[in-house]
N, C-alpha and C positions, 0 to 999 in steps of 0.2 A: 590523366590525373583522376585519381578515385577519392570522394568526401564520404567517409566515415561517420555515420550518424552515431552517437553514444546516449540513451538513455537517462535520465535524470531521476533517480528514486526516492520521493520522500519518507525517510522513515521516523515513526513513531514510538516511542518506546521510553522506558526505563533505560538509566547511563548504563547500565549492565550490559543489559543484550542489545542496546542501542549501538555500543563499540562491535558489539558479535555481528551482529547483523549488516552493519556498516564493512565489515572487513570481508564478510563471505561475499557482498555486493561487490565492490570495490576488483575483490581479487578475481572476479567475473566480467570487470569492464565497465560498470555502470558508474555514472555520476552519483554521488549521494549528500541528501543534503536532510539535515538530523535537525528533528525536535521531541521534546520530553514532555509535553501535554497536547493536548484538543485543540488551545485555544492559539500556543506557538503554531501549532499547524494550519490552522486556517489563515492567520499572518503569512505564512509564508505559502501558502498556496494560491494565494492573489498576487503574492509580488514573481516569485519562481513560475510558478505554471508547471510540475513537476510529469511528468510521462506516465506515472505510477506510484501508489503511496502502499506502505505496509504499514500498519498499525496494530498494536496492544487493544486488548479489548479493557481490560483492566488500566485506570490511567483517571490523575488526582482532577477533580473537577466535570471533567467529562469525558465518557465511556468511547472508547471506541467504534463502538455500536452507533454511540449519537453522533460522534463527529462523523461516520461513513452517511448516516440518513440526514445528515445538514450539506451535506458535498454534493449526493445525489440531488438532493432538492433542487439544486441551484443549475440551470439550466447552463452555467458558463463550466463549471463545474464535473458536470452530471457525466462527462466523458470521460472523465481520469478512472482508471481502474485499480483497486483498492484489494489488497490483500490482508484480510484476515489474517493474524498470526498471535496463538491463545492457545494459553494452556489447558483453557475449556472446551471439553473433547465430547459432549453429552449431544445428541443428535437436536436436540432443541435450538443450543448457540448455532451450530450451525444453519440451522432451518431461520430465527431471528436475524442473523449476520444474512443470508440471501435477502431475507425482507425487508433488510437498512439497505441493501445497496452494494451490500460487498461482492464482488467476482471472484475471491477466492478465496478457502479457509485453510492455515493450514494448520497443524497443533505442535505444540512444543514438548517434548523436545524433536527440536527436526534437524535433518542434515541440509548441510549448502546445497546438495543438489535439490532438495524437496522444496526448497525456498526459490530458487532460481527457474526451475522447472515450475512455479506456479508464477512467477514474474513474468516469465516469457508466454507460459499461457495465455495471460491476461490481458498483455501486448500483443497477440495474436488475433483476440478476438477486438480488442480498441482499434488494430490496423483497419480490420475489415468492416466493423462498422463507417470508420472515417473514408473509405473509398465508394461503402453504398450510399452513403448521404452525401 
């Protein structure tokens, strides 16, 4: 008998690309579990515990940028790996986005595999941290 671990991805976003997003995950295998601000997200990041979060940089209230450097802060937190995904493609967001905390940027418009290929990166490197500590 083999246990099938499945991944858990919180994504943040606009209803828009929130369904996009949700379906290219989905049709990849991952759990997903969807919110439309900053501050839905950190509610649900204390109660779920999510494997990996994607998030909008742009978003009503609070930026994505702040909700990645309020995550990191938080020492319960600070392990989950956060993808970047933003239609802001200027080497600065990027260079900012590494400096909040995010592990991975990716820009829009993207394909499934650019999104999933930076989830699994990011899962890749959270594995191997979680076995050195």
């Amino acid at each position: 008998m083999s246990i099938n671990w499945v991944a858990t991805i919180l994504v943040v976003e606009s209803r828009q690309e929130l369904e996009l997003i949700s379906y290219y995950l989905r049709d990849k295998g991952y759990n997903v579990i969807k919110a439309t601000s900053a501050k839905e997200a950190l509610e649900i990041v204390l109660e779920e515990k999510p494997d990996a979060i994607v998030t909008d940089v742009e978003m009503p209230g609070m930026s994505g940028f702040e909700l990645c450097r309020v995550l990191k802060a938080n020492p319960t937190n600070q392990k989950i790996p956060i993808v970047i995904c933003s239609s802001k493609n200027q080497a600065i967001h990027h260079l900012w986005a590494k400096k909040q905390g995010a592990d991975a940027y990716i820009t829009k418009p993207y394909t499934p595999e650019q999104l999933v290929s930076a989830i699994e990166s990011v899962e890749a490197v959270a594995s191997l941290q979680f076995k050195i500590n």
